[in-house]
C-alpha positions in Angstrom: 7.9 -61.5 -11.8 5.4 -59.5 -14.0 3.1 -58.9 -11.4 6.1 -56.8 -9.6 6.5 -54.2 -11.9 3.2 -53.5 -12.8 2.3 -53.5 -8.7 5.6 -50.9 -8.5 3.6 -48.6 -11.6 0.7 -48.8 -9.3 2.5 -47.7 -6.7 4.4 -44.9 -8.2 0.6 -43.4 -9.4 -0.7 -43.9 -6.1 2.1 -42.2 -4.4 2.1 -39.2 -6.9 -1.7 -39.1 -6.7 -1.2 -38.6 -2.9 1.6 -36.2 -2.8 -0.3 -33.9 -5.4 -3.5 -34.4 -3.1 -0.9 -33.0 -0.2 0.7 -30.1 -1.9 -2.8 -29.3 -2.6 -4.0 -29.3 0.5 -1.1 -27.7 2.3 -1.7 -24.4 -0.4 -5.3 -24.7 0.3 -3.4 -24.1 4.3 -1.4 -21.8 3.2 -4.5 -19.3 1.5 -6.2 -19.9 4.5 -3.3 -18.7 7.2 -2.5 -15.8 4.6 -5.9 -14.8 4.4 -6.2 -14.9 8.1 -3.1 -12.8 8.7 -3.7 -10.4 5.9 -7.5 -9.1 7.3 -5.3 -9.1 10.8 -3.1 -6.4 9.3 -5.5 -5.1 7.7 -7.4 -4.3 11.4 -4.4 -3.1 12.6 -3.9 -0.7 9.4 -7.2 0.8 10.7 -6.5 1.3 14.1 -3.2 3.0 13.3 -4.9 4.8 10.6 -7.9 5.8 13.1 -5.2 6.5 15.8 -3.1 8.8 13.5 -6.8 11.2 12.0 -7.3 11.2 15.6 -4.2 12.8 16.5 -3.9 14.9 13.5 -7.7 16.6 14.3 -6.7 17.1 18.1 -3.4 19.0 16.8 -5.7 20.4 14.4 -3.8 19.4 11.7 -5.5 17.5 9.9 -4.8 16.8 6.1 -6.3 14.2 4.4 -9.3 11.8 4.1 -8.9 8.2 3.0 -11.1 4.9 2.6 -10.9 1.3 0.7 -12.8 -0.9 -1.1 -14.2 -4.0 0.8 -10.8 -6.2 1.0 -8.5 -3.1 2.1 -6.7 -3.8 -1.3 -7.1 -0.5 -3.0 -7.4 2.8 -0.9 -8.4 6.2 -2.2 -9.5 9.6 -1.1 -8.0 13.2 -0.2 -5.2 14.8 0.8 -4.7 18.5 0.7 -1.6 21.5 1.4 -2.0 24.7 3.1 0.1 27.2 1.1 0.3 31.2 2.0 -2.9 30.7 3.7 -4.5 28.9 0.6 -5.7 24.9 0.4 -4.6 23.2 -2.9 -6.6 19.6 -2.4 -5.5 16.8 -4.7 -7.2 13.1 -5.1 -4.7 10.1 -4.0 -4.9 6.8 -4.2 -2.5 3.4 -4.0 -2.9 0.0 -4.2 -1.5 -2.6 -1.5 1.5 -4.4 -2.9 1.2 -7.8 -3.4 4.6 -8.1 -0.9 3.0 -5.9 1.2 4.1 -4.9 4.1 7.3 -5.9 2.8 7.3 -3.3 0.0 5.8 0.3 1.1 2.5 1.2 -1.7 3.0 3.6 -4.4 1.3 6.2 -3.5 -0.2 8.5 -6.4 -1.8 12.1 -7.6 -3.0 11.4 -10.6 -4.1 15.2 -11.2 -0.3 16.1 -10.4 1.1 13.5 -13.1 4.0 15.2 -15.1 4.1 18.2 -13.4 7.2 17.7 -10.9 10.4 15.5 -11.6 9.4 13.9 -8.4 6.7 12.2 -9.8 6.4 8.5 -11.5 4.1 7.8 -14.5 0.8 7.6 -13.8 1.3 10.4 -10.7 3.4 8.1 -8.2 5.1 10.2 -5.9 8.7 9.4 -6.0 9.7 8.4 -2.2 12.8 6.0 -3.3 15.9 8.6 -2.4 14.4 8.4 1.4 11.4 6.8 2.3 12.0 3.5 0.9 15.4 2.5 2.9 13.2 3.8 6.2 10.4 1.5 5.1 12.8 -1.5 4.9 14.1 -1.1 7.5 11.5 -1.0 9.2 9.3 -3.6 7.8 6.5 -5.0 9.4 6.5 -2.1 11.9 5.4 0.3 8.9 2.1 0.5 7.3 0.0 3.2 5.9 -0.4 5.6 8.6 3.7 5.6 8.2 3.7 6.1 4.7 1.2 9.3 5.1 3.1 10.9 7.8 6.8 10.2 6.3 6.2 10.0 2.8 3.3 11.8 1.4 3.5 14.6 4.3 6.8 15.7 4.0 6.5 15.3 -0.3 3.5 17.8 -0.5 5.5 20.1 1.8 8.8 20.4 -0.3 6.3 20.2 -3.7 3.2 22.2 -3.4 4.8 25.5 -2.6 7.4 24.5 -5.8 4.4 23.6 -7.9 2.4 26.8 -6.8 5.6 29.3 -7.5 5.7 27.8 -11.1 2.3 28.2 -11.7 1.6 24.9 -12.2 -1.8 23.9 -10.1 -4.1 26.5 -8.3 -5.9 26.4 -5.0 -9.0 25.2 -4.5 -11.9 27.1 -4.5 -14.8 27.0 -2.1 
């Protein structure tokens, strides 16, 4: 009879040892199919994004410039507003969520920070009244092409012109 308990400890280990060698594994799976889906998006986030500079230069409208580092995780460039005939040009820049493309990035001005209620600490536009429920509901459909054109668009239109009558940022000069 002492032999039976000891052999049921063993057992017990052994199947712990193996179910923590599984959980293990199946992560490691997980990462992998993750991984695999993210740089998929990501490909896809350049084509649209492609796509979209494309149309904008043939409409000759064309308003911004934008590039990432190496693992599309962090994005930064230029966007610029023509106002009565003058270009005021501003640096942005956003981060992908880790929930992305569940949750829309935060895109931000950092040379605009504090100077329009519409505006998060740290120069994050503020898109939440009506970008955000667009976004959800259209998630996965959405990505960064969509957030230019709907949300940073139509925010320097309705803010530069504000920002310029108040005196608050100049154009830029050549």
């Amino acid at each position: 009879m002492n032999g039976i308990p000891c052999l049921a400890a063993n057992c017990k280990v052994m199947i712990v040892d193996k179910l923590k060698l599984l959980v293990n594994n199946y992560k490691q799976y997980l990462n992998e199919v993750r991984r695999n889906l993210y740089f998929q998006r990501l490909k896809e986030e350049y084509e649209a994004l492609i796509a979209f500079i494309n149309s904008n230069k043939a409409a000759d409208l064309d308003w911004f410039r934008l590039e990432s580092n190496s693992d599309g995780t962090r994005w930064f460039g230029k966007c610029w507003h023509y106002h009565n005939m003058l270009r005021y040009e501003f640096d942005v820049e956003f981060d992908i969520p880790v929930t992305y493309p569940t949750t829309a990035p935060e895109i931000a001005l950092p040379e605009l920070d504090g100077k329009t209620a519409k505006m998060y600490r740290g120069g994050r536009i503020c898109l939440s009244d009506h970008f955000k429920p667009l976004w959800a509901r259209n998630v996965p459909k959405f990505g960064i092409a969509q957030a230019f054109s709907l949300g940073l668009g139509p925010w320097l239109a309705v803010e530069v012109p504000d920002l310029v009558d108040r005196g608050m940022i100049q154009p830029k000069t050549a």
